[in-house]
C-alpha positions as CSV (number, residue, x, y, z in Angstrom):
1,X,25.0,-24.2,-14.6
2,X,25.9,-20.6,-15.4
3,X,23.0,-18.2,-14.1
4,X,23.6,-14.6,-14.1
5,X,21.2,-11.8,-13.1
6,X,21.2,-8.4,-11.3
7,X,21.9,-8.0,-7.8
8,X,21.4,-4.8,-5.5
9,X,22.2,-3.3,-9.1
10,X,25.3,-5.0,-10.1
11,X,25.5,-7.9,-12.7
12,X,26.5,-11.3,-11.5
13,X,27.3,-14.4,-12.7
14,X,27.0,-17.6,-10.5
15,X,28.1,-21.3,-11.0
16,X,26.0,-23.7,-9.1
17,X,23.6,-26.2,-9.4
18,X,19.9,-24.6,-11.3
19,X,17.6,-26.0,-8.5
20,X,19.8,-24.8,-5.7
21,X,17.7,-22.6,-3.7
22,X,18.1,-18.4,-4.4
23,X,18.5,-17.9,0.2
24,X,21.3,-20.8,-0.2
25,X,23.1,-18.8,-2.8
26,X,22.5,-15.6,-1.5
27,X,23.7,-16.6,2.4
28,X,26.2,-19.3,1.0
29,X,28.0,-18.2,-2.6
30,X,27.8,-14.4,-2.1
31,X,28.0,-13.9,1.5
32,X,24.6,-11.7,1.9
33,X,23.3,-13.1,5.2
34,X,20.3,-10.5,5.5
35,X,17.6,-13.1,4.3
36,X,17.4,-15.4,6.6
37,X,16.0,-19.3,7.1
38,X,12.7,-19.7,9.3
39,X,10.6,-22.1,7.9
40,X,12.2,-23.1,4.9
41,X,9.2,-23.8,3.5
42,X,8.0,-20.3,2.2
43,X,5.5,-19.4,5.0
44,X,7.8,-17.3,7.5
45,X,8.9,-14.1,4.9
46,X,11.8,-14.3,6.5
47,X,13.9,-14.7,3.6
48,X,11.6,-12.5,1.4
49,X,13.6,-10.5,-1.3
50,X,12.3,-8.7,-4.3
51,X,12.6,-10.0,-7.3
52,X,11.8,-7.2,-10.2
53,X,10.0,-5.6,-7.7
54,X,7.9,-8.3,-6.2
55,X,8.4,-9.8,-2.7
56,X,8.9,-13.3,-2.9
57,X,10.3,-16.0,-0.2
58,X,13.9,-16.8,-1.7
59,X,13.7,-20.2,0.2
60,X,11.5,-21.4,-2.4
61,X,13.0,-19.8,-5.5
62,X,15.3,-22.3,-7.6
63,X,18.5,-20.2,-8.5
64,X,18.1,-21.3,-12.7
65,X,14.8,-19.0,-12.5
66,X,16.5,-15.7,-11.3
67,X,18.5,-15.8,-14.6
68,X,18.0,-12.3,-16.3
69,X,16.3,-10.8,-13.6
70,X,16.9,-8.3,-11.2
71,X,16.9,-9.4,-7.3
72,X,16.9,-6.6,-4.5
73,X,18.1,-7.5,-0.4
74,X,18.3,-6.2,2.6
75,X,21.6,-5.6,2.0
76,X,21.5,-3.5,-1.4
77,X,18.5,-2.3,-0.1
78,X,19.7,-0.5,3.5
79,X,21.6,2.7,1.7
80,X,18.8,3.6,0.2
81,X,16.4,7.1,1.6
82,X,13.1,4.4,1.1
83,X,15.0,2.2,3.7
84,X,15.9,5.1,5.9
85,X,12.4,5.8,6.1
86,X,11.0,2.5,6.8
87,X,14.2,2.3,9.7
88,X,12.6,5.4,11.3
89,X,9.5,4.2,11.1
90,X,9.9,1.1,12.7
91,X,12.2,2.6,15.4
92,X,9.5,5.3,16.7
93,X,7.0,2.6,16.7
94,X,9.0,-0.1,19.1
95,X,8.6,-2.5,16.0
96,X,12.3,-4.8,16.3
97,X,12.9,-6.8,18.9
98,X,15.3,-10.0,18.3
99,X,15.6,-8.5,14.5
100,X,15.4,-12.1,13.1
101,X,12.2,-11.0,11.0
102,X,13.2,-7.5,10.5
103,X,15.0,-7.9,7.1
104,X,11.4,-9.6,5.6
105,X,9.2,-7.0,7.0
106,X,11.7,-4.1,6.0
107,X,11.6,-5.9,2.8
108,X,7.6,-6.3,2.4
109,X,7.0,-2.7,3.3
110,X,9.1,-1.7,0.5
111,X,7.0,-4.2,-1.7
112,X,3.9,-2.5,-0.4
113,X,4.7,1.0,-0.6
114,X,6.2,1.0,-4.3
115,X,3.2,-0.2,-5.1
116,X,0.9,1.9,-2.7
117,X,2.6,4.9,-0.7
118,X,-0.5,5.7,1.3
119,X,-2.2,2.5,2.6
120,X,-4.4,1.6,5.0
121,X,-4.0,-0.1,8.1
122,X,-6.0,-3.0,6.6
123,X,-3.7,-2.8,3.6
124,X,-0.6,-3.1,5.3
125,X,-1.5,-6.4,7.5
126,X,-2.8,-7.9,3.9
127,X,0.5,-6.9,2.9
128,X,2.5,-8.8,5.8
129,X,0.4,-11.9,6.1
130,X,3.2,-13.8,4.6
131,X,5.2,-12.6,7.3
132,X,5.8,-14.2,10.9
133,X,7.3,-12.8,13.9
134,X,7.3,-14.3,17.5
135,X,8.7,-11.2,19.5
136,X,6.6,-8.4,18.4
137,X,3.1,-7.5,18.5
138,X,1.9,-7.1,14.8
139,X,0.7,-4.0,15.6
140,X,4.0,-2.2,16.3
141,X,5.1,-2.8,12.6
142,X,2.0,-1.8,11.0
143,X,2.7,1.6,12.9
144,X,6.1,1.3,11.9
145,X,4.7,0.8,8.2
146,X,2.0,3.8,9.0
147,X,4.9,6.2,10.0
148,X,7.2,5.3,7.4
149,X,4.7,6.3,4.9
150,X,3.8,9.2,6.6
151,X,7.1,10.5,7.3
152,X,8.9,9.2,3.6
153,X,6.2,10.7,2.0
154,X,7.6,11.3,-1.6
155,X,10.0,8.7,-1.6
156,X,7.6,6.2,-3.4
């Protein structure tokens, strides 16, 4: 099947099978490794992209329903001054250590932010829940998140 849709702002057109999963084409047909396979089962956030703006766990997105929409990663995301910000944010506040995670939680605080630039602590863990991490304490990316708004103040 034919599926095309907008990625990291360029149009593309893929071949593959509809309920092929959007990480699998991502990681496998276009070479964008950012999202990444925890749990395969949509409860890690470790393969969270946006998709028109919303975070959503690409593991359990069937490629035939990204057709026509627009699809943000890590990867189209990192240039950005939004990303820069969240970077900072998370490096002043220790929040990265084996980085597996990182690209989902980069990619949730961006979900979180365009919708609220200024939350509060509580908001931000409601807005991670969907995320897991086995290296950090939680708490060292909700200050990441903290700073980054803080300090990108602005930008959303």
């Amino acid at each position: 099947m034919e599926i095309k849709f907008t990625l990291n702002g360029e149009q593309v057109t893929i071949i593959d099978e509809p309920t092929r999963r959007l990480l699998d084409v991502l990681r496998d047909n276009l070479g964008l490794t950012g999202a990444k396979e925890g749990c395969g089962e949509g409860e890690c956030g470790s393969c969270a992209v946006l998709m028109d703006g919303r975070l959503v766990n690409s593991c359990m997105v069937p490629a035939f329903t990204v057709e026509d929409r627009d699809i943000l990663t890590i990867e189209g995301f990192r240039d950005q001054e939004r990303f820069k910000a969240i970077s900072r944010g998370f490096e002043k506040a220790g929040s990265v250590q084996c980085g597996f995670c990182t690209p989902g939680f980069v990619m949730a605080a961006e979900a979180l932010l365009r919708q609220n630039p200024h939350p509060t602590e509580e908001e931000i863990i409601a807005a991670i829940e969907g995320n897991l991490c086995r290296c950090t304490g939680y708490s060292m990316i909700v200050e990441g998140i903290m700073i980054a708004s803080r300090e990108g103040d602005g930008l959303w």
